[in-house]
C-alpha positions as CSV (number, residue, x, y, z in Angstrom):
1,X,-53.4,57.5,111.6
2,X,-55.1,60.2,109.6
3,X,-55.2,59.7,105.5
4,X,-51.4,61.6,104.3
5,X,-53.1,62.3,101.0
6,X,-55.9,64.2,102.1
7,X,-53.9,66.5,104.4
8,X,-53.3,70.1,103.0
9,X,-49.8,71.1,101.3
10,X,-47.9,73.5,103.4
11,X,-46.1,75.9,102.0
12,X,-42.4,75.1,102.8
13,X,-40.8,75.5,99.4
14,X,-40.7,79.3,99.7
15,X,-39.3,79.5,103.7
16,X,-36.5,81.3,103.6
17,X,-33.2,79.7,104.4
18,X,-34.5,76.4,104.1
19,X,-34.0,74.1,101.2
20,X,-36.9,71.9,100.2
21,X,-37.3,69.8,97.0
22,X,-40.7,71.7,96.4
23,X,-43.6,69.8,97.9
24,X,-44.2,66.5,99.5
25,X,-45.7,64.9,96.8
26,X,-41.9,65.3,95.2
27,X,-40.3,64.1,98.4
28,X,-42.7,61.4,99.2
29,X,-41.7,60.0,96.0
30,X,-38.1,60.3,96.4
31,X,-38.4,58.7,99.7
32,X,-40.4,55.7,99.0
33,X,-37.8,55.2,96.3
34,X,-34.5,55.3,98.7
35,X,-35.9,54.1,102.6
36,X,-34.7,51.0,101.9
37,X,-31.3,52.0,101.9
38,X,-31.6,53.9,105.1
39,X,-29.9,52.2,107.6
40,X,-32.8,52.2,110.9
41,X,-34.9,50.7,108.1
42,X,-36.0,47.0,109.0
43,X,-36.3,44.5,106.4
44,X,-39.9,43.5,107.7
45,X,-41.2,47.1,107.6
46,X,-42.7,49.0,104.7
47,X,-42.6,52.0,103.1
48,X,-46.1,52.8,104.8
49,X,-44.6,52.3,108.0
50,X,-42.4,55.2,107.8
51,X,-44.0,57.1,105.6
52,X,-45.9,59.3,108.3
53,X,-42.2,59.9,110.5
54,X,-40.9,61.4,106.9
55,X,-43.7,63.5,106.5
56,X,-43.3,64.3,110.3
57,X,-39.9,65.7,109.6
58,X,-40.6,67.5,106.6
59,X,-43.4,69.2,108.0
60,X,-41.3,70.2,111.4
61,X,-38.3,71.3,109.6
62,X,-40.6,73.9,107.8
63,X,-42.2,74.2,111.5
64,X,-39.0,75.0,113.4
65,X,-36.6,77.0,110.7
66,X,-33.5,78.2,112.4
67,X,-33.6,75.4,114.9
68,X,-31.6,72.7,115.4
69,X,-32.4,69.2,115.7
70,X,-31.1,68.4,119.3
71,X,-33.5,71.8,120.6
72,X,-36.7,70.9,118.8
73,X,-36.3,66.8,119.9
74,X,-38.0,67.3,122.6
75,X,-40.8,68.9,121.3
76,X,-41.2,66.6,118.4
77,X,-41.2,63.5,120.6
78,X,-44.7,65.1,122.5
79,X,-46.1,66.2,119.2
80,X,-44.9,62.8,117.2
81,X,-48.5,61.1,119.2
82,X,-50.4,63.7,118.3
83,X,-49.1,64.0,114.9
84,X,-49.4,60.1,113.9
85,X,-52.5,59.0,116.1
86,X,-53.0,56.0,117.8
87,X,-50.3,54.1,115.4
88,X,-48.6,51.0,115.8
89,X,-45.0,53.7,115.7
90,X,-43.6,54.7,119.1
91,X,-41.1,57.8,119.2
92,X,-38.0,55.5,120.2
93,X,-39.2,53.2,117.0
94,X,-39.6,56.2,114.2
95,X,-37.2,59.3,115.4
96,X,-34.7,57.9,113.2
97,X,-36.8,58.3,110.3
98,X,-37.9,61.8,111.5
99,X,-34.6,63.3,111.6
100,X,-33.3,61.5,107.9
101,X,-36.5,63.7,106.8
102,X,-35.5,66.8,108.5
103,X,-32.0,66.4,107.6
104,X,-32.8,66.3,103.8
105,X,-35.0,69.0,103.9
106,X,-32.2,71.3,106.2
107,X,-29.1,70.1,104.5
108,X,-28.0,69.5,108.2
């Protein structure tokens, strides 16, 4: 898994029609705050273990604007290995967390 704090800031705030808290710097915070109320979360598993699925779903929702979630699925399922590396997270394990993240960030 590459380093989340050394990748570069996209610009979702300012996508039109799409609601984002601003950056991920904001959201990872709000995030590592709440995930323990999320109900996929396991009591054995860490914030750092679903860290990269939220940033996943922020990223996509900014990716795939005007989308829904049950048409882009697919798509992030094939990208979700490419996007996390060799990680210890399959898609079945993390999609959960994906889709609270791109939920926040679409109000859907």
């Amino acid at each position: 898994m590459d380093n989340l704090e050394n990748r570069n800031e996209s610009n979702l705030d300012t996508i039109p029609g799409v609601t984002f808290s601003g950056n991920w710097t904001r959201d990872q915070s709000w995030w590592r705050e709440n995930f323990r109320d999320r109900p996929y979360v396991k009591a054995d598993h860490l914030f750092e273990y679903y860290e990269p699925a939220y940033r996943y779903g922020y990223e996509s929702a900014g990716r795939f604007r005007g989308r829904t979630w049950n048409d882009v699925e697919p798509e992030l399922r094939t990208g979700w290995a490419q996007f996390e590396g060799p990680g210890q997270s399959t898609w079945e394990n993390i999609k959960d967390a994906v889709r609270d993240a791109w939920e926040r960030v679409t109000g859907h």
